[in-house]
C-alpha positions in Angstrom: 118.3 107.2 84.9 117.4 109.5 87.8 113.8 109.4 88.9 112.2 113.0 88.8 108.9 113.2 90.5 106.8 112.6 86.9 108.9 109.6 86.7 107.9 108.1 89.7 103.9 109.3 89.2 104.3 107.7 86.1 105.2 104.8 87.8 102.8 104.7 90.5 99.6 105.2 87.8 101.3 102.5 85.7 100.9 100.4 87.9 97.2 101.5 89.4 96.1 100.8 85.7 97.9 97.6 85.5 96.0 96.8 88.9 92.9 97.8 88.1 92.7 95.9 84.3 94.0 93.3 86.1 91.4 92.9 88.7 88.8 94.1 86.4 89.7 91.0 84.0 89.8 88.3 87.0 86.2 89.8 88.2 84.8 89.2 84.8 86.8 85.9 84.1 85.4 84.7 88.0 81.6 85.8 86.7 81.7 84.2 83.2 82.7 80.7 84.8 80.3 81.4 87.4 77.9 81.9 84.6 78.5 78.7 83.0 78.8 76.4 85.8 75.3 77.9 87.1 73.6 76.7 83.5 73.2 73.1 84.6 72.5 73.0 88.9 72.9 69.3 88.6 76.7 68.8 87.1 78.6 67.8 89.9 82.0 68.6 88.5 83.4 72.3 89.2 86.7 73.7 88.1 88.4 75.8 91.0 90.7 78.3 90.6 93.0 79.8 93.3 94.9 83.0 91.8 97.7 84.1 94.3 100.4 86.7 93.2 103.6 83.9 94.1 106.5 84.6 96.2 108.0 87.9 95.2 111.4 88.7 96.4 112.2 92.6 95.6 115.0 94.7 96.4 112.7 96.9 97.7 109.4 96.0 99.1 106.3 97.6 100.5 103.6 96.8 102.9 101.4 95.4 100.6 104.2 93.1 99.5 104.5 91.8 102.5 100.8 91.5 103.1 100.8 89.5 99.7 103.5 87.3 101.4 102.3 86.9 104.4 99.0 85.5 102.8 101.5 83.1 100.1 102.6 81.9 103.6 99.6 80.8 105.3 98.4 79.2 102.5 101.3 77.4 101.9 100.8 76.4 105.3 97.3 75.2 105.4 98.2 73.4 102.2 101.3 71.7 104.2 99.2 71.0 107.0 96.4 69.2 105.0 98.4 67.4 102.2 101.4 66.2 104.2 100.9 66.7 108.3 97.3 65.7 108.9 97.4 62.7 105.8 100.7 61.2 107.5 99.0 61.3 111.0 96.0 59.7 109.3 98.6 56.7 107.7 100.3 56.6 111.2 96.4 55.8 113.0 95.1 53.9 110.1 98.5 51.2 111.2 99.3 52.0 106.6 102.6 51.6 104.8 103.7 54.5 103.0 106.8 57.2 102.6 107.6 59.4 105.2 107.4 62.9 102.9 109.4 65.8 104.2 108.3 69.1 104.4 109.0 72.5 105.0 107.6 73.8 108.4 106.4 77.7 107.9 104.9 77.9 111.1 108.2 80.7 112.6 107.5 82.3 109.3 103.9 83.4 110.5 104.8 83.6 114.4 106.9 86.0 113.0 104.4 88.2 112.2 100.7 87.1 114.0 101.4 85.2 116.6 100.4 87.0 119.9 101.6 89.1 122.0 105.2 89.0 120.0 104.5 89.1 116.6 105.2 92.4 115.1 
């Protein structure tokens, strides 16, 4: 099917509502728990919740894709360097038996992009 220019503003305001209830949802979802946890100060327990979009892989992507990446990257990456690197260094000092776990390094992943002065 050929995209005519009311197809493709279709599109886009499709997707700006999709956005926005989506956003609008997750704002009121964030406040309610807020809400709830706030009733009693003195409960130490807390549920956390981390909403990222995931790794998307389109045939065609835009910049805010691969802002969205990027960010799914260094996460990944702080989560790689505090679950796996900085734990095994810890075994390694503490003289502990335990599995080696391999992992991926994402670190040329994020050069790529923000390390300075050749990331683009």
């Amino acid at each position: 099917q050929a995209l005519d220019s009311r197809n493709i503003n279709n599109s886009i305001c499709r997707d700006a509502i999709a956005k926005a209830l989506y956003s609008t949802l997750f704002s009121w979802l964030v406040a309610r728990i807020n809400q709830i946890v706030r009733a009693n100060i003195n409960v130490e327990n807390s549920i956390a919740i981390l909403d990222i979009f995931g790794f998307e892989n389109f045939s065609l992507n835009s910049f805010e894709q691969l802002c969205i990446n990027y960010a799914n990257e260094a996460l990944q990456f702080y989560f790689n360097r505090h679950v796996f690197k900085l734990e095994q260094e810890e075994y390694i000092k503490e003289k502990l038996s335990w599995k080696r776990i391999e992992f991926t390094d994402n670190t040329d992943c994020l050069d790529l992009i923000a390390k300075k002065p050749h990331g683009i």
